[in-house]
Structures are given as structure tokens and as C-alpha cells.
C-alpha positions as CSV (number, residue, x, y, z in Angstrom):
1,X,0.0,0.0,0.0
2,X,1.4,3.5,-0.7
3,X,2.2,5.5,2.1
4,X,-0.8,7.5,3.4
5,X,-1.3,9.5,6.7
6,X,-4.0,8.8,9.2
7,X,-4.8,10.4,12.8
8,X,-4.9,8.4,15.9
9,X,-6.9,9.4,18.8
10,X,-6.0,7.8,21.9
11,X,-8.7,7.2,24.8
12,X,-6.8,5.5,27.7
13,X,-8.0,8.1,30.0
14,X,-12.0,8.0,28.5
15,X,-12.6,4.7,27.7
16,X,-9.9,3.2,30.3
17,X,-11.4,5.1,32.7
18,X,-13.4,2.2,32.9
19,X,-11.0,-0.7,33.6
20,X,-9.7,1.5,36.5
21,X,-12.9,2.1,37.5
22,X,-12.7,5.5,37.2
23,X,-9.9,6.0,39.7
24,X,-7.0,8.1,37.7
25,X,-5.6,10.7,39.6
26,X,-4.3,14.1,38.5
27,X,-1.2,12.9,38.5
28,X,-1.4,9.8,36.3
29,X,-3.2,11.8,33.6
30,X,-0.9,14.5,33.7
31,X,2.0,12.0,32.9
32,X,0.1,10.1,30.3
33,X,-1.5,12.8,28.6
34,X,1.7,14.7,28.5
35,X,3.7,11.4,27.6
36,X,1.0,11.1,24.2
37,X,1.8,14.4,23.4
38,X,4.7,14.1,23.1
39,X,4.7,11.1,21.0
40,X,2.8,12.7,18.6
41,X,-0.9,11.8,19.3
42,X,-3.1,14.4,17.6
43,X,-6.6,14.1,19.9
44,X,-5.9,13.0,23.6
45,X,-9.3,11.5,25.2
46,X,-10.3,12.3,28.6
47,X,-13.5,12.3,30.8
48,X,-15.7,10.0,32.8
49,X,-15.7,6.9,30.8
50,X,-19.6,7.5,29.9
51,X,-18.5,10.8,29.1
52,X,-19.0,14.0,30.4
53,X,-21.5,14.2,33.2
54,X,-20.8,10.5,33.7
55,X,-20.2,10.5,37.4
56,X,-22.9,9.0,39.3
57,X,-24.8,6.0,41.0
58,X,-26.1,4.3,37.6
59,X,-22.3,4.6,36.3
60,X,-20.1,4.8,39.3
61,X,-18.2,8.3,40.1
62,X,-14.9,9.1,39.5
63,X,-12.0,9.1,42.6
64,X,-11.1,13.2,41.3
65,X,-13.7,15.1,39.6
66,X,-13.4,15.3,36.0
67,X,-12.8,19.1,35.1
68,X,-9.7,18.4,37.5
69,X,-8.4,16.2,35.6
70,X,-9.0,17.8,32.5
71,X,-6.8,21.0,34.0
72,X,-3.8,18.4,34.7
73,X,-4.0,17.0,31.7
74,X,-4.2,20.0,29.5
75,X,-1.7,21.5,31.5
76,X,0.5,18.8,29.7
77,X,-0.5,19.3,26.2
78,X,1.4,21.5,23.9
79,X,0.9,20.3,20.4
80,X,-2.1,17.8,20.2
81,X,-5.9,18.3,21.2
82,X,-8.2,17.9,24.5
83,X,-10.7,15.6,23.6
84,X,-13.8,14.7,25.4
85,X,-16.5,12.7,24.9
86,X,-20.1,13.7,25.4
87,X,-23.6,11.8,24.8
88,X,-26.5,13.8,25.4
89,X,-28.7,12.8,28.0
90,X,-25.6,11.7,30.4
91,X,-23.4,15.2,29.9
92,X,-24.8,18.6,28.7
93,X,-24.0,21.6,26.8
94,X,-23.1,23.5,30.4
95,X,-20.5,20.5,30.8
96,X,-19.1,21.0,27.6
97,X,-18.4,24.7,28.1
98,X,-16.4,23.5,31.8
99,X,-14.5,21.4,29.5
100,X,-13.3,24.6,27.5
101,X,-12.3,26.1,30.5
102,X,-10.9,23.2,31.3
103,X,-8.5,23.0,28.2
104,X,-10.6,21.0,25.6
105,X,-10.2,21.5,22.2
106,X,-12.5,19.0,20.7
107,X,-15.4,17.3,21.6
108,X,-17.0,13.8,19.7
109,X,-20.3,13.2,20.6
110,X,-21.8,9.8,20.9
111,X,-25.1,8.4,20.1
112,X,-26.9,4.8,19.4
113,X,-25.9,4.0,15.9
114,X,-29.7,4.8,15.2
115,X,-30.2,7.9,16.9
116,X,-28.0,10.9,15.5
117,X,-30.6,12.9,15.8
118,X,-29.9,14.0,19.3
119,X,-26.7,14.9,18.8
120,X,-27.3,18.2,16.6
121,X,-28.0,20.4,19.5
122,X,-24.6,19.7,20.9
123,X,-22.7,19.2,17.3
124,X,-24.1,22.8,16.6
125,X,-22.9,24.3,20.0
126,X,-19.4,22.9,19.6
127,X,-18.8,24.5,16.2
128,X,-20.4,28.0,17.9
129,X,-17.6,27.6,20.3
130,X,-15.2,27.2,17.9
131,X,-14.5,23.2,18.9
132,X,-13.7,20.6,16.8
133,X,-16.8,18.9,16.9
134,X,-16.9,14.6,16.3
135,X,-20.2,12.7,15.4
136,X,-19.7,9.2,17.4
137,X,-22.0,6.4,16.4
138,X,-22.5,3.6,18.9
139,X,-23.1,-0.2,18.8
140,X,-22.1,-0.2,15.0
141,X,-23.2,-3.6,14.8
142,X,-27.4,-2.7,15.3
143,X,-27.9,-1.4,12.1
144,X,-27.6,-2.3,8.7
145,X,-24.9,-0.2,6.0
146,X,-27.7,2.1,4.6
147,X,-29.0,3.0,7.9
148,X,-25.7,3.9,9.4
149,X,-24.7,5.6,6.1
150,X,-28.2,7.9,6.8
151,X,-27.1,8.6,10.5
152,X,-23.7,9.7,9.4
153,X,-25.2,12.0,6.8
154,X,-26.9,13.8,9.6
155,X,-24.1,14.3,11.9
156,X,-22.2,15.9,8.7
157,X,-25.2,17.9,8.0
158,X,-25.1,19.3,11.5
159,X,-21.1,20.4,10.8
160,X,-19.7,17.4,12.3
161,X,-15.7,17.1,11.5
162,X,-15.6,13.6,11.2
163,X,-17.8,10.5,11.9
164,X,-16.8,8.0,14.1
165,X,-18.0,4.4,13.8
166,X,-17.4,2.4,17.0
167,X,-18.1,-1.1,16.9
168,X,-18.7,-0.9,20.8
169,X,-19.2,-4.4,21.8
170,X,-16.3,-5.9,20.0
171,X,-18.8,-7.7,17.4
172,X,-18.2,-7.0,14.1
173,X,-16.0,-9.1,11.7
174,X,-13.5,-7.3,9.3
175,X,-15.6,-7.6,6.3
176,X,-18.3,-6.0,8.3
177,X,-15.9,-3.3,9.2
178,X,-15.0,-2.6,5.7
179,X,-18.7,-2.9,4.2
180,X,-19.4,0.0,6.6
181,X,-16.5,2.1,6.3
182,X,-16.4,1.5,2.4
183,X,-19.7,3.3,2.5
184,X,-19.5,5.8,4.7
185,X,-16.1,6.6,2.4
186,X,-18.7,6.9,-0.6
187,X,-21.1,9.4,0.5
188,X,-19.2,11.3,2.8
189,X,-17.9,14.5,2.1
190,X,-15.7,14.2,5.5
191,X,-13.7,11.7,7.1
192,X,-14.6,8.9,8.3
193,X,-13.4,6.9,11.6
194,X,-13.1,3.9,13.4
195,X,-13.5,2.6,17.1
196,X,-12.7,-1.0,18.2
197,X,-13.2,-3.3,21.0
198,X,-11.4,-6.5,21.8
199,X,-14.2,-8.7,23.3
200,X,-13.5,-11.0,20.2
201,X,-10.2,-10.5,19.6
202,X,-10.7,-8.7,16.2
203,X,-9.7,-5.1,17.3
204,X,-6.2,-4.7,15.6
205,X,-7.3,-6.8,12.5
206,X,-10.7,-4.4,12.3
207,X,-8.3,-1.4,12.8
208,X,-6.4,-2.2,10.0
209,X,-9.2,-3.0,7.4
210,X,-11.1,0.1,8.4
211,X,-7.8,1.8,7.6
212,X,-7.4,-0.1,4.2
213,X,-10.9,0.9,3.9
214,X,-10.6,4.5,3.8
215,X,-10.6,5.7,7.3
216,X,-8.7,8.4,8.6
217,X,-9.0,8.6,11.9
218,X,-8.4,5.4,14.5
219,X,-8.9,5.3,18.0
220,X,-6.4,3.0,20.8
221,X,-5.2,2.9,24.1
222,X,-2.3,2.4,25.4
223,X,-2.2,-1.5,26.4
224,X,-5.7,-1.9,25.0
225,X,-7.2,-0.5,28.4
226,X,-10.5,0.0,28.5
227,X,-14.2,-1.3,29.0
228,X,-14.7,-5.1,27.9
229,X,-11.6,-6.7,26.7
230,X,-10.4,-3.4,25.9
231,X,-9.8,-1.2,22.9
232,X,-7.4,-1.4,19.9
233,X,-3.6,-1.7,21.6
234,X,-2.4,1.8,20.4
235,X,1.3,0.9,20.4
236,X,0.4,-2.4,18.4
237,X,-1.7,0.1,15.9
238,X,1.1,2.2,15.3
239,X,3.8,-1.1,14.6
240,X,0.3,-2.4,12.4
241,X,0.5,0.8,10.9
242,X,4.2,0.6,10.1
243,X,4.6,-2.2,8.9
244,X,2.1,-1.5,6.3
245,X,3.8,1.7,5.5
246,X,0.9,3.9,6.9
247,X,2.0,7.5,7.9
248,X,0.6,8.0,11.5
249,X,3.0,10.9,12.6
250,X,3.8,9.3,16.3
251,X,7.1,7.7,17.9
252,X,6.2,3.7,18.1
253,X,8.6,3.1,20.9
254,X,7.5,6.2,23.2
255,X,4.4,4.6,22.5
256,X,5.6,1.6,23.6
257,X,7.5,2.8,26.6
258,X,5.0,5.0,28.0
259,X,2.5,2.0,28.0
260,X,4.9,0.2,30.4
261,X,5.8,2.9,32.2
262,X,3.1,4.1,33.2
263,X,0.0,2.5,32.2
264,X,0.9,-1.1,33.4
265,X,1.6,-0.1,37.0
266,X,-2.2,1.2,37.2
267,X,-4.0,-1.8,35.7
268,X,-6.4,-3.2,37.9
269,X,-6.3,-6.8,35.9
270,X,-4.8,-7.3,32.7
271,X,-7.1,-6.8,29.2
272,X,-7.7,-9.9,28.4
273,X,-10.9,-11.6,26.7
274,X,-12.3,-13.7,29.7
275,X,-15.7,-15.3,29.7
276,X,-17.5,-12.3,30.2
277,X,-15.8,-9.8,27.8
278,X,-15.9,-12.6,24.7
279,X,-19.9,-13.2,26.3
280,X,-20.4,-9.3,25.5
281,X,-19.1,-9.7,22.1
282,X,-20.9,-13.0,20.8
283,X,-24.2,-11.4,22.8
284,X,-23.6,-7.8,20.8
285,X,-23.6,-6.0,24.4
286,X,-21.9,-2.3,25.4
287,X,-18.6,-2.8,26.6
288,X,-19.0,-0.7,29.9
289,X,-21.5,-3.0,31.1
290,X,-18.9,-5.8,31.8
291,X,-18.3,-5.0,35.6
292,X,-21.6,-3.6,36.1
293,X,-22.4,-7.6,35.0
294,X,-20.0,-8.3,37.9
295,X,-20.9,-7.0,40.2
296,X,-25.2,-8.0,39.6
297,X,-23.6,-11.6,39.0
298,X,-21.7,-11.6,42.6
299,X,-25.5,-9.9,44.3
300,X,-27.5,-12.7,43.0
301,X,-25.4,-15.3,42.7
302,X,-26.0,-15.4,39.1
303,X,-23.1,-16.4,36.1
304,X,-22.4,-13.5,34.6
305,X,-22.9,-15.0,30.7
306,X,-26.4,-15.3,31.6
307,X,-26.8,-12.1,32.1
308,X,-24.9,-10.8,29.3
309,X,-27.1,-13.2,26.9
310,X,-30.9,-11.3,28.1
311,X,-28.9,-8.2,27.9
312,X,-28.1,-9.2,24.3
313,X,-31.7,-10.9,24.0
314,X,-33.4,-7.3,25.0
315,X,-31.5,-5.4,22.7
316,X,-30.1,-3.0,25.3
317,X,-27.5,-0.2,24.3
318,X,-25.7,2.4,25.9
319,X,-26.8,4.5,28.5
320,X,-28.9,1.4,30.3
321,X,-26.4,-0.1,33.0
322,X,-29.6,1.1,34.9
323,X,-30.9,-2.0,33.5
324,X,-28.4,-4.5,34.6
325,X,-29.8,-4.6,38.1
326,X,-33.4,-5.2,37.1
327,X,-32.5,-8.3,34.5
328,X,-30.0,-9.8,37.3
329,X,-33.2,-9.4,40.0
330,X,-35.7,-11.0,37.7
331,X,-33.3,-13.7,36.6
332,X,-32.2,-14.6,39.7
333,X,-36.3,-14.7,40.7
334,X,-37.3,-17.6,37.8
């Protein structure tokens, strides 16, 4: 393949947030966002794993408040962008404009893979405040290619940057990675990107398709931390990337060195695909419910895959760990 540049955007400190549960500390995002900077990562993710306004019962609150760690991380960013994430109905346009305060730059907001709708309000107020401004499609995998195609065509026509597919509970298959991309690529007039979990084990191989497919933007984290099995191992991406003579503009081993440095020694359990992450995968269930599923499993003595199944069975998405509780109760009941 000739040699072509794409844009990572790393989200250990969003989406990792939630295999720490939530616990970073100024001081570990201050090193790690600085540490991505300086490796060359363009868009630097932080906030509550669910996002801005995240922090609470239904999704567990964060050991330092957000906006806090947003200051210590900015504070640390010379070159790239502060990135948060934002789904309306969980965070509002009142967070957002604390996260410019705060240092952030750019803002991708997330929504069911059927329900862009929702996200002009906040699409439109990013671009008034002069943000760069990301439509995020969720849960990739519960729609077909047209109907994605439409919800992407709304997010551009609401001045969205890019769109972002994210296959969030590591289901999809390459081919359905490129089918999607491929089209997205063919009546988009912006770029497209890509978001991977690991609950399968697909999320480098996917990665790499949806680059070969046309994407320009891919999302990682260093040592694949995040909800589920993880995300796309951002150090592996850029080797991946290298070895295929892909132009990504960061240093591979900083990468590399600042994953061992200091993300390792705050892991609470290593990212691998146990039962219950490969569970939320084969099921097609939201990453960020794995420990939620935990925890209901341990309360009523219930095994977690069954769980994860009448999750998968009722079609729940994002934004419904609320849920989790009630299906464990009524399970544990029959």
C-alpha cells in the first residue's frame, strides 16, 4: 500500500477510565497525557468513561472530579488536542463549556448507531464555540450499512468534523468493518473513523481493514485498556501501521515505553478476553457494562454470561447499566 497519513486518537484516560474504574488521579493523567503528546498523538481523550457528566450512581463516580483532571492534563498538552467525549442525555452543553475552560479543544459526541438525531444540539454548540466537533456512532453492529450511512449524513449535516463508527461491543467481523466504512467513504464528504473493542479478539485486525478501507481517523489505548476486553492496543496500531507503510506521525517506541511505564503499573487486571468480555461480544452488548455484570452476578449469585445473553436478548444499548440490576433481579427470581 502507498504510504498514506492517518490520525490516531488515543482514549486511555475516557474509555480506560473504565477498567480502572474510574480511579485516575491528576497525577497519572498529567504524565500520560503529556507522555501522548509528546509522542505525537493528535486528539488525547479524557473524561468519565460514559462521558461528560458520567459521574454517578447508575455509572459509578470518578475518585477526582473530571474538570480536575482535565486542568492536569491540559496543562501537559502542547501540540495535540483535548478531547472529550459527550452523549446527550448523560453530559450537557453546560459540561461542555467547563471542558473549554478546562483545556478542551475538541469534543466527539456519541449516540446509538440509530439515533443521530440527538446529537445536533450539541454538534451545533461545539462548532459556535469554535471546537472541533466529532459525530460518534455507537453499537455499530445494530444497524444495517444504509442505515448507518443515513445517521452519518446527519451528523455531517449538522457540521460534524468527522464521523466516528465504534463497533462498541467488539462484534463486528473485518468484512463487516470494511462494508461499513467502504460506504460511509462513498457518500461522505468528510472523514470517516473507526473505534474498536477487543471482546472478540478482532480489534487490531478491524483497525487495519477500516484503515485499508478509507478511514482516517483510528482510536487505541495504550495497552488496550478500556471497557470489555479493551480497545485497539495503540502501540500495536502504530507497529500495524508501520509495517504496512501507513504514515501515523507518532514515535512507536515512546508509545511503547509509555504503555509500560506508566500505564501497566495502574492496571487493575490485565485486558484480556475472559468469559465475560468474549460473552459481551458473541451477545452484541456495550462494553462498559462488563463490571456492572460483575458486580449484579456476585448480588445474586448469578453467572455473569447469563446475564450478558438477556442483555443481548433485549437489545439494550448504551446508557442502560440502569438496566443491569433489574434483569439480574428477575433472573435470579425464575
Amino acid at each position: 500500500m502507498a504510504a498514506r497519513k492517518i490520525t490516531f486518537v488515543d482514549t486511555t484516560l475516557r474509555d480506560g477510565s473504565h477498567a480502572v474504574r474510574h480511579s485516575f488521579t491528576e497525577a497519572q493523567v498529567a504524565e500520560i497525557a503529556g507522555g501522548l503528546d509528546k509522542c505525537g498523538v493528535e486528539l488525547i481523550e479524557l473524561s468519565h468513561g460514559d462521558g461528560l457528566g458520567g459521574g454517578s450512581f447508575t455509572y459509578g463516580f470518578s475518585k477526582v472530579n473530571e474538570f480536575k483532571l482535565m486542568e492536569a492534563a491540559s496543562s501537559q498538552i502542547k501540540n495535540g488536542k483535548l478531547t472529550v467525549l459527550l452523549l446527550p442525555g448523560i453530559g450537557t452543553i453546560a459540561d461542555l463549556k467547563e471542558a473549554q475552560k478546562c483545556g478542551a479543544k475538541a469534543v466527539r459526541v456519541a449516540t446509538h448507531v440509530t439515533e443521530a438525531d440527538v446529537s445536533a444540539e450539541h454538534i451545533y454548540a461545539a462548532k459556535d464555540m469554535g471546537m472541533m466537533a466529532v459525530g460518534f456512532l455507537m453499537m455499530a453492529h445494530r444497524a444495517p450499512v444504509e442505515r448507518i450511512v443515513e445517521e452519518a449524513k446527519k451528523m455531517e449535516s449538522y457540521g460534524a468534523d468527522y464521523v466516528n463508527v465504534a463497533d462498541s461491543a467488539g462484534y463486528l467481523m473485518p468484512l463487516d468493518v470494511k462494508a461499513r466504512i467502504e460506504a460511509l467513504k462513498s457518500e461522505l464528504s468528510i472523514p470517516v473513523g473507526f473505534h474498536a473493542h477487543n471482546n472478540m479478539g478482532m480489534a487490531s485486525a478491524n483497525s487495519l481493514i477500516a484503515v485499508q478501507s478509507g478511514a482516517e481517523y483510528v482510536d487505541g489505548t495504550l495497552r488496550g485498556l478500556g471497557a470489555g476486553a479493551g480497545n485497539a492496543q495503540i502501540e500495536v496500531l502504530a507497529g500495524i501501521m508501520k509495517r504496512n507503510e501507513i504514515e501515523t506521525g507518532v514515535d512507536f517506541y515512546g508509545l511503547m515505553d509509555l504503555a509500560a511505564e506508566k500505564v501497566d503499573p495502574i492496571m487493575i487486571r490485565p485486558q484480556t478476553i475472559d468469559n465475560g468480555s468474549l460473552m459481551l461480544a458473541y451477545a452484541g452488548v456495550y462494553s462498559s457494562f462488563l463490571l456492572h455484570v460483575y458486580d449484579a452476578a456476585k448480588k445474586y449469585n448469578l453467572d455473569p454470561r447469563d446475564i450478558l445473553v438477556e442483555l443481548g436478548r433485549r437489545e439494550m444499548v448504551g446508557g442502560q447499566e440502569d438496566m443491569i440490576i433489574d434483569v439480574a433481579h428477575q433472573l435470579s427470581t425464575k
